[in-house]
N, C-alpha and C positions, 0 to 999 in steps of 0.2 A: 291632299290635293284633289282626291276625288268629289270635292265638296266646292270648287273649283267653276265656276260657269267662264269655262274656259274660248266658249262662242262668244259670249258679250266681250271678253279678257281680248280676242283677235280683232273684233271692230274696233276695239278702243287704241287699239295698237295700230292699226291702218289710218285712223283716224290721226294720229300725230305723225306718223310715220314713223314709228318707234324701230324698225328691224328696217328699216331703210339702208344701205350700205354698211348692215353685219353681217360679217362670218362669225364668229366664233361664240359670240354670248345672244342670244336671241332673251328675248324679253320675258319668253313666259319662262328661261335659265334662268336670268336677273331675279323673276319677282320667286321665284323657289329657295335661289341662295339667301334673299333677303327675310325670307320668310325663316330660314334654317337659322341664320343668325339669330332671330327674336325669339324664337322655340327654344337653343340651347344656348344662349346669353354670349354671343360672343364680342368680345372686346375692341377688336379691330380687324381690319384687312388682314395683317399677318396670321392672325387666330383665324379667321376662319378657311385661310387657305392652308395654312399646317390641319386640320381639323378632316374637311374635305382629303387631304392626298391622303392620311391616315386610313381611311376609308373609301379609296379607288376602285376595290373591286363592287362596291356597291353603291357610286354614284348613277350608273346607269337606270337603274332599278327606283332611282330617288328623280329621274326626269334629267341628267346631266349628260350630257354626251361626251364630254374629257374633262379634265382635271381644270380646274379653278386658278388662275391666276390672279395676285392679287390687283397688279398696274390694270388687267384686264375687266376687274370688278372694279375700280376707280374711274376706270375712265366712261364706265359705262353710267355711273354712278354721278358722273361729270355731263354725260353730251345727251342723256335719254331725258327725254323732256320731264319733268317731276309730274306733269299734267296726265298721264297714263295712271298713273296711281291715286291721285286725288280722284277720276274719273271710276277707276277698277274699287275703291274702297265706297263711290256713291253706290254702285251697282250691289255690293255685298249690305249696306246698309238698307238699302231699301227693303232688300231679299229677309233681313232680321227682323227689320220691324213689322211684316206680316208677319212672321213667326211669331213674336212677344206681344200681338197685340192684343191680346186676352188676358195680358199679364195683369192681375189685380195691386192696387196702388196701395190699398190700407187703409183709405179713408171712411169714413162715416154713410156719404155716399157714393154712389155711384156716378161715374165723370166717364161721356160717351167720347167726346173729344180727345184729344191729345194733351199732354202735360208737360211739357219742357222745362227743364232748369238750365238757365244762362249764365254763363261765370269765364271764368279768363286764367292761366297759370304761364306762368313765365319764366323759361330755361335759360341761366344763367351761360353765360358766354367768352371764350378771350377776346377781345376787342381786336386785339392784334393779327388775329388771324380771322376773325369774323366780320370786318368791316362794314361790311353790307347790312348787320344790323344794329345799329345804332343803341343804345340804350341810357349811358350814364356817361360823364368823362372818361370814368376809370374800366368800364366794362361794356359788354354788348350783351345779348339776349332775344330773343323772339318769344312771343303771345302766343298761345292756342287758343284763341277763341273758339268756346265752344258751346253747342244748343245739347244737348242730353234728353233726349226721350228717357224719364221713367219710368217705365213699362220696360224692363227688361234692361236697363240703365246703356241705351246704347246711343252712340254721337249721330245726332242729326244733320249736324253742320258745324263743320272747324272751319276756321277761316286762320292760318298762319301769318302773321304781321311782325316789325319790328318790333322790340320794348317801348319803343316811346309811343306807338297808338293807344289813345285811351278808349277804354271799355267803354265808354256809351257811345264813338263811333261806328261800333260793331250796328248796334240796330239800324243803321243806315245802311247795311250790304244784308241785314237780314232776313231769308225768307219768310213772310208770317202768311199763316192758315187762319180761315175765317172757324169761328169756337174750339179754337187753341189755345191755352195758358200756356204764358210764358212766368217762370219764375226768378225773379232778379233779388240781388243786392242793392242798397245803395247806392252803390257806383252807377248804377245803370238811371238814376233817375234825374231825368230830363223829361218836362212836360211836354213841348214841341212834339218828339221823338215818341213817347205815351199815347199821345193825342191819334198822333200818325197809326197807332198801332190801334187807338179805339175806334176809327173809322178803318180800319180794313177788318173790324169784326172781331179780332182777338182779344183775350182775355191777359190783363197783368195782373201781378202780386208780388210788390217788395215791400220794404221799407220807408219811413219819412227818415229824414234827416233831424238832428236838432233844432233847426233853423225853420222848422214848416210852418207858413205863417197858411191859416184858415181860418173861416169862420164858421160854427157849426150852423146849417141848414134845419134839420131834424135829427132826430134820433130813434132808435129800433129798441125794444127790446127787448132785453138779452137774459139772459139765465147765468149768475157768477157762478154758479160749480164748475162750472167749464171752463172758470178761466177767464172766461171773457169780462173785462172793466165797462166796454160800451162799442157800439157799432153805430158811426153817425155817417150821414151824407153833407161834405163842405163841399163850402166854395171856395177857389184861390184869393187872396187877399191881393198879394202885389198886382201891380197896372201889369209887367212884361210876362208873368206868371199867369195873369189870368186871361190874358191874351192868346199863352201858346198852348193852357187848356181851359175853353170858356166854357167848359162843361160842371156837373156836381161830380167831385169821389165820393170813394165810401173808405171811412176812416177807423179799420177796427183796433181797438186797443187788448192787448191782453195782455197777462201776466201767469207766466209759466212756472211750475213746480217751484224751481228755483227762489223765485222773488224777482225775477229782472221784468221789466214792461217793456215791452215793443209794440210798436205802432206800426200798422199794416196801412197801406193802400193800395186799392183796386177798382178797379172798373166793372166789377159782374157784383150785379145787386139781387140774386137769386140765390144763390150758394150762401149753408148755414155759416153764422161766423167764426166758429167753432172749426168748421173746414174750411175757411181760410188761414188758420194759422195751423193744421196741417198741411197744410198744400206748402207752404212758403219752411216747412220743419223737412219736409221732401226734398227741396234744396239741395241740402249736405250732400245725396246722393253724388252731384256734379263734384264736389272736394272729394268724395272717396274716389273716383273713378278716376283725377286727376292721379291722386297717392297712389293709387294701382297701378296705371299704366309709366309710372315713374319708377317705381319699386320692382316691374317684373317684365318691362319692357326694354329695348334699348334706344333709349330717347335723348339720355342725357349724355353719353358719350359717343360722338359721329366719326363715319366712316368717310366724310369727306369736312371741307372748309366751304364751299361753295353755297350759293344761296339753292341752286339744284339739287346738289349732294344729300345738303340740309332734310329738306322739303320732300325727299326721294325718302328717305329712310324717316320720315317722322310718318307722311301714308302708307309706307310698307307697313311699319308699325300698328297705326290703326287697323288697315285690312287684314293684319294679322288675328288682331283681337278680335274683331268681330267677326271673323271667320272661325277661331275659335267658339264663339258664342251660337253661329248658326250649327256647329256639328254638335254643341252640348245642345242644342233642343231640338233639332231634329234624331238623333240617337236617345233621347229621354233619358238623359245623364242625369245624377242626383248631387254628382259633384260639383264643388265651385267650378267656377274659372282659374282659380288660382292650383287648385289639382288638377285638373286639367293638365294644365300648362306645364306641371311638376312632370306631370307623366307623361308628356310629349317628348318633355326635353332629354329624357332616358330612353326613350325606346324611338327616338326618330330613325336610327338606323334598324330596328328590328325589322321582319317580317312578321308580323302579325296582325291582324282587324283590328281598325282604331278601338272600335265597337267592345272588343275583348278587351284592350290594353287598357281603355279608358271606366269601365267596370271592374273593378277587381272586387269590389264587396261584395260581388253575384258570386264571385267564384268561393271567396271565403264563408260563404253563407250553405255551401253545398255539406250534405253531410259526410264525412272521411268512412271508406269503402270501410270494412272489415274483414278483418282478414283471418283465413284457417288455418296457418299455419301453427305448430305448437310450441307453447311455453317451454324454454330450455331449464329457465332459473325463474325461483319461485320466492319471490321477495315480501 
């Protein structure tokens, strides 16, 4: 918690009016007990208030001033706006991504701009009790849309929505940076919405569809060791297609170790083509980070019903991870994230420096003293 920009944490709290008519759980309690849930995986309100009274004499010490109620973590859980956390997990994001911005990507060359991969996962739901988000007749769900800086694979932008919004809606609410790549799926390909994003200066790379009707312009090229089949500049064929982008793509085709052929399009006619289907192999990043934070976060079983409760505990979650993530590179940890995490969730009630708890292969690496004392038995 000492890792904490616990000043920004109090504007943002005055800002909603988060501690407005509380006694008993004040918010920077709130965001600690929900932080202790995702550190040591707890299952529900009863778990982590039996969890907590088991260890009384050392909530003081952990930022708690009395004992944990669970109706009093529900209802808080209920009336604090979810908007304090979305706000507190922007402030830790930004804070990371100074940190990782030197992080090297793997590519061929060198990329000064920023590198996003955009993608979507979706947490299945009881309809019965989750009303508020829609998804299927038989079930409900909500979307994490999400933008992934990989430089450090950390979320630039979640956007929480029902099941039923579809992913290319997303680039309508999405921030873009002028020589930015964004990296998409086919889901995301809408020309209209492409076009929008080539005049504000950014960079795409996804996929065509089956369906992509072009005609080639010219052609580049290419070296096949690499893989690459052809790198051409079209033009859209259809009337409403070429309307919503009347500009040329660049249409690379390649075919990967494997044997399968994918067809890239983008808008940067500078970058070799060979790094454009690394840039778009980068991608996957955004699926691993979804499988992580599903796997070692608590996301998929809530502590509340509500679309607040929801929404509370999925930014607790995030700012929990990346808060994780700023104390693994500011300490120049060598571990995952995922040890990390392992070794959080065992010694959160310790007293000991994150610093020490979170190295342990410094300590095993020390040489074992030797000792004078003498040999009894001589084997």
């Amino acid at each position: 918690m000492d890792f904490v920009p616990w000043t920004s944490f109090s504007r943002i709290v005055a800002r909603y009016s988060g501690d407005a008519r509380v006694s008993t759980l004040s918010s920077t309690e709130h965001f600690r007990i929900m932080a202790y849930a995702q550190l040591t995986w707890r299952e529900s309100l009863r778990d982590i208030e039996a969890t907590l009274s088991a260890n009384a004499t050392k909530l003081y010490g952990m930022g708690l001033r009395q004992a944990v109620r669970r109706t009093t973590l529900a209802d808080a859980n209920e009336r604090r706006d979810w908007r304090i956390w979305a706000d507190f997990a922007a402030v830790l994001i930004r804070r990371a991504n100074k940190l990782y911005a030197d992080e090297p990507l793997g590519l061929d060359v060198n990329i000064a701009g920023k590198v996003y991969a955009l993608d979507s996962s979706t947490i299945d739901l009881c309809l019965s009790l989750f009303g508020w988000a829609p998804f299927r007749t038989t079930k409900a769900a909500i979307k994490l849309h999400t933008l992934l800086d990989l430089r450090g694979s950390i979320p630039s932008f979640i956007h929480i929505s029902d099941g039923k919004m579809g992913d290319v809606n997303v680039l309508d609410i999405l921030p873009l940076e002028a020589g930015a790549f964004y990296i998409m799926d086919r889901g995301y390909l809408d020309f209209a919405r492409l076009f929008s994003m080539h005049q504000a200066g950014a960079f795409f790379v996804t996929r065509a569809k089956s369906n992509f009707n072009a005609r080639r312009v010219y052609s580049n090229k290419v070296d096949k060791g690499t893989g690459v089949v052809c790198d051409q500049s079209v033009a859209l064929n259809g009337i409403k297609a070429a309307k919503d982008y009347p500009e040329h793509l660049r249409r690379v085709r390649y075919k990967d170790p494997t044997g399968k052929t994918l067809i890239f399009l983008t808008n940067n006619t500078t970058l070799p083509a060979p790094v454009i289907a690394q840039l778009y192999k980068n991608r996957w990043q955004v699926e691993l980070f979804f499988k992580w934070i599903k796997q070692h976060l608590r996301i998929k079983k809530f502590l509340g019903t509500s679309e607040n409760a929801v929404k509370t505990q999925v930014w607790c979650a995030i700012a929990t991870y990346v808060l994780i993530a700023i104390v693994k590179k500011e300490l120049q940890l060598k571990s995952s994230l995922y040890t990390c995490l392992q070794i959080l969730s065992v010694s959160v009630f310790e007293k000991t420096q994150v610093s020490c708890a979170l190295q342990p292969d410094d300590l095993q690496n020390q040489p074992t003293p030797t000792s004078n004392q003498l040999i009894l038995f001589d084997f």
